[in-house]
Each structure stands twice: as C-alpha cells, then as structure tokens.
C-alpha positions in Angstrom: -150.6 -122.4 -11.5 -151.8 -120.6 -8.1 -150.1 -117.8 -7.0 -148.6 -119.4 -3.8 -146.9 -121.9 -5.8 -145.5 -118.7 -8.2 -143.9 -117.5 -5.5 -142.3 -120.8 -4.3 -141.1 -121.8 -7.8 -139.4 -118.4 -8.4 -137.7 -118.9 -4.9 -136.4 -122.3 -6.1 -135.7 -121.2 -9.7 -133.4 -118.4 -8.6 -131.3 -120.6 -5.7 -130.6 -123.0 -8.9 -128.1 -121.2 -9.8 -128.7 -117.8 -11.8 -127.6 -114.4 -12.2 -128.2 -110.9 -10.8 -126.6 -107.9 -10.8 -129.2 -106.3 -8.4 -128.2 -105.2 -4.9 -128.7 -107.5 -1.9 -132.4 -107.2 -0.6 -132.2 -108.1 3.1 -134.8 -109.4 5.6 -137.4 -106.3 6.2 -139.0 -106.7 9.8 -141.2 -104.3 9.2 -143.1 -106.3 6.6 -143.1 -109.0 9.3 -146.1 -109.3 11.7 -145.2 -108.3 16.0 -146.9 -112.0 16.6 -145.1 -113.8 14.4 -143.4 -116.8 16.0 -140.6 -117.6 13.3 -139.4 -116.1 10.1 -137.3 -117.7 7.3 -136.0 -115.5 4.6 -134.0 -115.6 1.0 -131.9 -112.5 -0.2 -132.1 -113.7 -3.4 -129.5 -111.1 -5.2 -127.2 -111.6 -2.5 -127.6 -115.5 -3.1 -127.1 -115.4 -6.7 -123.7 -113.5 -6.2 -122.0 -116.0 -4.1 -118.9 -118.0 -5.7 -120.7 -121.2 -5.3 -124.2 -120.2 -8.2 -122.3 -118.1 -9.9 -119.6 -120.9 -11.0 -123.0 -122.9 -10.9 -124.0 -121.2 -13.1 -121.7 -121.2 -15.8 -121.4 -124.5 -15.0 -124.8 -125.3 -15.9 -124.7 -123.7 -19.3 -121.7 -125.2 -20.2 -123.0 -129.2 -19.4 -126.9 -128.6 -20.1 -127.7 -127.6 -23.9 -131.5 -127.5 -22.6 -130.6 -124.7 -19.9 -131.8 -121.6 -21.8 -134.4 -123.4 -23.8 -135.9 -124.2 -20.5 -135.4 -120.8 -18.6 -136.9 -119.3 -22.0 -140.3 -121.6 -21.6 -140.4 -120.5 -17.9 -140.3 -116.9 -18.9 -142.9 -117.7 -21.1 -145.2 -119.1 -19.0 -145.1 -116.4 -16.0 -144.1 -113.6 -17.6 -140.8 -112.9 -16.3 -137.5 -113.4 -16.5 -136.4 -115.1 -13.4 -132.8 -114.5 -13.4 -133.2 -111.3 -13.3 -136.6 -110.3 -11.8 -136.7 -111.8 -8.6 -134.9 -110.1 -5.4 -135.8 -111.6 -2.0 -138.8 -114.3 -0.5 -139.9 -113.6 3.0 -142.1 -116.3 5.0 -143.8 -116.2 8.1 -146.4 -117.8 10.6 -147.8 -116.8 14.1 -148.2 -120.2 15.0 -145.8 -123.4 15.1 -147.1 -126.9 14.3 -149.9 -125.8 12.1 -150.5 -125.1 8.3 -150.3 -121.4 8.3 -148.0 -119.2 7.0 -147.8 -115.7 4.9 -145.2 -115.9 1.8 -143.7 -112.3 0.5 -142.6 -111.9 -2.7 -140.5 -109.0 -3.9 -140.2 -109.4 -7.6 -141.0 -107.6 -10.4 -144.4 -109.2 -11.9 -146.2 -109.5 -15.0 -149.5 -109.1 -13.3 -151.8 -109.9 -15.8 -150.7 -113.4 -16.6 -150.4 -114.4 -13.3 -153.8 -113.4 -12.6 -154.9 -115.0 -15.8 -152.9 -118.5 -14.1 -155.0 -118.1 -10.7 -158.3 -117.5 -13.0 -157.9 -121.1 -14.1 -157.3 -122.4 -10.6 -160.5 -124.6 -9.4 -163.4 -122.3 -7.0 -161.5 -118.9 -8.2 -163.4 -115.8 -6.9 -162.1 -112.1 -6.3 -162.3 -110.3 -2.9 -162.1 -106.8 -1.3 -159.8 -106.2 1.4 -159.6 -102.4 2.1 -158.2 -101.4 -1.1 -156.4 -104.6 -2.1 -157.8 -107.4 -4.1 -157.7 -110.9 -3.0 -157.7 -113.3 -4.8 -159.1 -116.8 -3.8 -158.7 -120.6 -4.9 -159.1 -124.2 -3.8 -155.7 -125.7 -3.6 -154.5 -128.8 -2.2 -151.9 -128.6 0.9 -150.9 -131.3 3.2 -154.4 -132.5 4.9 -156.5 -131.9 1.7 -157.9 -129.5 -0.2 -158.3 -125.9 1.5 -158.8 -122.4 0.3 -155.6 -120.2 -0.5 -155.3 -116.4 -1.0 -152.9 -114.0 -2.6 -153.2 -110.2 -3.6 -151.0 -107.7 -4.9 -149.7 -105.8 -2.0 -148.2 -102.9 -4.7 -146.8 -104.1 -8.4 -143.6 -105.4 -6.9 -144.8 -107.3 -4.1 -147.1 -110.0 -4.3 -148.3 -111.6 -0.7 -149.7 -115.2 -0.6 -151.2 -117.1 2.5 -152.8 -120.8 3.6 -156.0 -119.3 4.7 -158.1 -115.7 3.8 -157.4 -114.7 7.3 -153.5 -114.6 7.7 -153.3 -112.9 4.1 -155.8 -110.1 5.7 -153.3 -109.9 8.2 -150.6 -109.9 6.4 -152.1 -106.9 4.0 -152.8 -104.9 7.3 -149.0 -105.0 8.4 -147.4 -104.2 5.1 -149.9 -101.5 5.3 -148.6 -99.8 8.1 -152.2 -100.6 10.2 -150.5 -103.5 12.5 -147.8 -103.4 14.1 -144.0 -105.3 12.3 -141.7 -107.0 14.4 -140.8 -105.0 17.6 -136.9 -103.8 18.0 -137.5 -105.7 21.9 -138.7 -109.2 19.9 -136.5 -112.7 19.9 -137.2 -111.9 16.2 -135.3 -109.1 15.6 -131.7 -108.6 16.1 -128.6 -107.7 13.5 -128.0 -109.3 9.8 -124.4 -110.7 9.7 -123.0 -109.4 5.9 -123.5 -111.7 3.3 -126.4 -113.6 4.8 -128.2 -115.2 2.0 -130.6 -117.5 4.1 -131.6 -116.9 7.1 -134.3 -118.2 9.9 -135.3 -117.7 13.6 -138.1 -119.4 15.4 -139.1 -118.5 18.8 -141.4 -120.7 21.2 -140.5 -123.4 20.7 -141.5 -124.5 23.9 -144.6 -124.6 23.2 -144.8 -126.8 19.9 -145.7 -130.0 19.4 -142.9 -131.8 18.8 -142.2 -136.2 18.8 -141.3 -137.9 22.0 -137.4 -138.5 21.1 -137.1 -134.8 20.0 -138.3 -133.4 23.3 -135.1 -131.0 23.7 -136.1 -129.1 21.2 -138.9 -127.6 23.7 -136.1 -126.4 25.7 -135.0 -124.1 23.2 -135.7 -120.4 23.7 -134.6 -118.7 20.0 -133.2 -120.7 17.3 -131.1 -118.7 14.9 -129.7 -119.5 11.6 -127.9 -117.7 8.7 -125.9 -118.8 5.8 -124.2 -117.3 2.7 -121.2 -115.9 2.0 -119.0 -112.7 3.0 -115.1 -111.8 2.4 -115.0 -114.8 -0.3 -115.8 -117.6 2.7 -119.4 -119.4 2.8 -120.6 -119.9 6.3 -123.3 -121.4 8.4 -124.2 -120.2 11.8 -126.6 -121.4 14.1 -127.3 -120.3 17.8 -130.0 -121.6 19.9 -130.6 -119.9 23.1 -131.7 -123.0 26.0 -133.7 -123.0 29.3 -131.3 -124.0 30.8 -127.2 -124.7 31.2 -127.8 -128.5 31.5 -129.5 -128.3 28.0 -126.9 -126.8 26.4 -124.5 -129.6 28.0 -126.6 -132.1 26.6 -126.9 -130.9 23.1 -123.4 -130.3 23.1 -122.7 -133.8 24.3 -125.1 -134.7 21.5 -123.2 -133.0 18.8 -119.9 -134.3 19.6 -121.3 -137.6 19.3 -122.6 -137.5 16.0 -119.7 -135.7 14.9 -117.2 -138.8 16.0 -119.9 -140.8 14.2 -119.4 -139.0 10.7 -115.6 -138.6 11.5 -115.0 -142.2 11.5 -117.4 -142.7 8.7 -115.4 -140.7 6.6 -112.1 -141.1 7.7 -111.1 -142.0 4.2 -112.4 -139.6 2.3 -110.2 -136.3 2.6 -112.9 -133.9 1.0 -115.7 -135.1 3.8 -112.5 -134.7 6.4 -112.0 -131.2 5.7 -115.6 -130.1 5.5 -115.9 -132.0 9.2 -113.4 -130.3 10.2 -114.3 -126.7 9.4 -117.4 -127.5 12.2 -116.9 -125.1 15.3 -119.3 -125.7 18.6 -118.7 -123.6 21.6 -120.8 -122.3 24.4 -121.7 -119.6 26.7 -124.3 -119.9 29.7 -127.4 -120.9 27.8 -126.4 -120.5 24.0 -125.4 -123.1 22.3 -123.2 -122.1 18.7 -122.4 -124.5 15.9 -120.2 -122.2 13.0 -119.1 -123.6 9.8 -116.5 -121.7 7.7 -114.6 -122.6 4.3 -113.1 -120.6 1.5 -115.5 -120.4 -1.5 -113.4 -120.7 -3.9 -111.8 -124.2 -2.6 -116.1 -125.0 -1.4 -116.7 -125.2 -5.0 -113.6 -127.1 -5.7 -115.7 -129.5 -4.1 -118.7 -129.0 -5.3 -118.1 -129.4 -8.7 -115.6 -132.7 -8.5 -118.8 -134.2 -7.1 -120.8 -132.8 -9.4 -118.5 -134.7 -12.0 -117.7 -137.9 -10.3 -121.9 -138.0 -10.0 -122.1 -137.5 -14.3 -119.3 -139.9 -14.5 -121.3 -143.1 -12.1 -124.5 -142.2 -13.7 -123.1 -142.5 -17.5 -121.5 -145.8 -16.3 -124.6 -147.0 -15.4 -126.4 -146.0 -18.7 -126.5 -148.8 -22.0 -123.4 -148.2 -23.9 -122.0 -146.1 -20.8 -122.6 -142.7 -22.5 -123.8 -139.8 -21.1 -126.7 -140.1 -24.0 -127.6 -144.1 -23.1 -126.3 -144.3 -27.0 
C-alpha cells in the first residue's frame, strides 16, 4: 500500500467511529504553505470524542462480532493501532481544479513497515531532499498513472503529495524555510471550540467550474466547520460574495431547496426537525447557513436509522434473518 493512501485510510479508519483519549490536535497554519489556495482539516481526537462516535462506537462492538478481529488485522498490517495512534490529517493545494495537493499526517508511525509497504509499490526509488528522504512510486490517480512522493517530515509526521515538487514544497514549509499561512490570509482566521472538520477555499473566482454552477465564481472565502461543543453538533458555513446581489441570489436559492425537502418530508418528523434546525441569514456580502442540534437527541436519530436500516436489510435476506439463514 503507498504511503498516500496510509494516510487517507487512517483518516477514514478513525472518523468510523473509534476511541481516543488524546487531546484535541487543531489546524496548524504554520504547517500550511502562504500560497495555498484552500485547506481542509480533521482533528481527529477531538472527532473521536463527540457523542455521536463515541456511542458509535460502542454501538459497533456491540452489533459487529468481526469489529476487533478486523481493527486487530489492520494493526497488523501497518503497524499501529489506529484508535489510538492517529491525532489530526491536514490537506492542502496551491491550486484549484487540478490534481495537486500535500496530505499531513500527525500520527504516531511504525516506520519501518510502512516503508517496507511503499518498497513493494511499482517504480519505487529513494530521494534526497535537504535532509529528508523521499520516497517515490508510480500510483494510479484520476487521469492515469503518475508519480507520488512521501517522506518522513520527523517520526510523527509523515507528508505525502501528487507530484515530487509540491512534497519538496511542502518539506521546505514545515521546515521553517518558506513561509506558513500569513495572519493577513483569507486562510487564516479563529477555530470555533469543538471544530472537528473544517475547510476554507479561497479563489474561487478563478476556478474552472460547469456552466450551471457559475455562482460559485462569485464567491470570495468559503468557510466550513463542523463538530461538536457544549454537548450540541454543529455545521457552519460562511461564504464571503462579490457582491450583495449574489448573496440575494444564493439566499433565494436556498430557500427554495429548503421548501423542496420541507414538503418532501413533511411526514417524517425526524427529517422535520433536522430541517428545521437549518439557520440562513445575511450580512452585506456573507452569506451564513448554521445547523445546531443536541447530540445526545442527534444520535437518537442516528442510531433508530441505523436500526430501521438492519431491520429492511434482514427482511430482504432468504429466511429474513440477519444471517440469510
């Protein structure tokens, strides 16, 4: 398995639904290059102590006799224990519409075995960059096959990229020789508490975007955050427009989709109240959709899906057992 993909499946793996008892391991801007033109990243330990994974969790353990068998094999395979070892995933590219991008992983790695994966990866060779080692493979990404690059920033951080170049790059601003995102930047700006997942993008006008999506050049700073503080799970998102008759526009837009779904769900009282939790406002040229609901009653939901789901699927099953027996 190539490093890149490590990083990605540790991500995933710990936003299942496991444990930590780490502290929270927020977005470091410093780590981020000044000409990065969006940034997306996962406070893992802060993720993996929300009400909704942690009852997820238990959840899991309880309905999946495989679970531990399978976290076990994992484990195995890479060389650490991923409900424990993994605290945050950064990602970033200084370009919009292309296949680039610089993934940073702060984890604690059991080096040797994932350099003994990437040995097996196809065209592997070893390079020198400054001090670091970077290490190089053929992988296949959307378009074909292309080269991919990783190196071992220090023995907790391990930084991956599409192309030799941006993981250079990348190397140089962890390094303290290029510059991190600037205080002044549309990138930087306060944390809310609790923020799990986060993402801004910046420039948009200047992407390449589909005809019928054209307003989303006409956004200056998107901005969105999710996770959960003072035992409520929220979703912000703010997009800072060109201009006032954007923002009327997109907010006209909303409300219509909203009436949509409304009516749509107008029998089901779960759907009602998650509709209804939906805030939009304005001001000037920022547009602000907030979502807000107590965790506690969020997973309420959550898991009566999750059971109703079981129940359809087992109905559908030979015999109508969970089993197919």
């Amino acid at each position: 398995m190539r490093l890149l993909t490590v990083g990605i499946v540790l991500a995933l793996a710990a936003l299942s639904g496991l444990v930590s008892t780490a502290p929270a391991s927020p977005l470091d801007l410093e780590q981020v290059s000044a000409e990065a033109k969006w940034v997306a990243h996962i406070d893992i330990d802060a993720t993996l102590k929300t009400t909704l994974f942690e009852k997820g969790l238990e959840k899991m353990l309880e309905t999946n006799e495989a679970a531990e068998g399978q976290l076990k094999e994992l484990r195995d395979r890479i060389g650490m224990d991923v409900t424990k070892d993994v605290h945050a995933v950064t990602a970033y590219g200084t370009k919009l519409g292309d296949d680039n991008g610089v993934l940073i992983v702060n984890a604690k790695f059991d080096k040797a075995k994932l350099l003994g994966m990437a040995k097996e990866a196809p065209d592997y060779k070893v390079s020198k960059h400054g001090a670091y080692e970077v290490h190089s493979w053929t992988g296949q990404q959307r378009g074909g096959l292309r080269t991919m690059s990783a190196a071992f920033f220090k023995s907790t951080i391990v930084v991956a990229a599409s192309n030799p170049e941006d993981l250079n790059a990348a190397l140089d601003v962890l390094a303290g020789k290029q510059p991190g995102v600037f205080p002044d930047s549309p990138l930087s700006g306060k944390v809310a508490p609790g923020t799990a997942l986060m993402m801004r993008v910046s420039g948009l006008s200047e992407a390449e975007v589909p005809g019928r999506m054209q307003m989303l050049r006409k956004i200056n700073l998107l901005q969105v955050a999710m996770g959960e503080d003072d035992g409520k799970m929220f979703i912000r998102a703010d997009a800072e427009m060109a201009d006032t008759e954007t923002v009327e526009q997109a907010t006209a837009m909303i409300g219509g989709l909203r009436a949509l779904a409304t009516q749509a769900t107008a029998e089901n009282e779960q759907a009602k109240k998650l509709l209804g939790a939906v805030k939009v406002s304005s001001d000037d040229k920022t547009l602000t959709i907030k979502w807000s609901m107590p965790a506690d009653e969020l997973w309420e939901m959550a898991d009566d899906f999750s059971d109703r789901a079981a129940e359809r699927r087992s109905q559908r099953r030979p015999g109508g057992s969970e089993d197919g027996t």
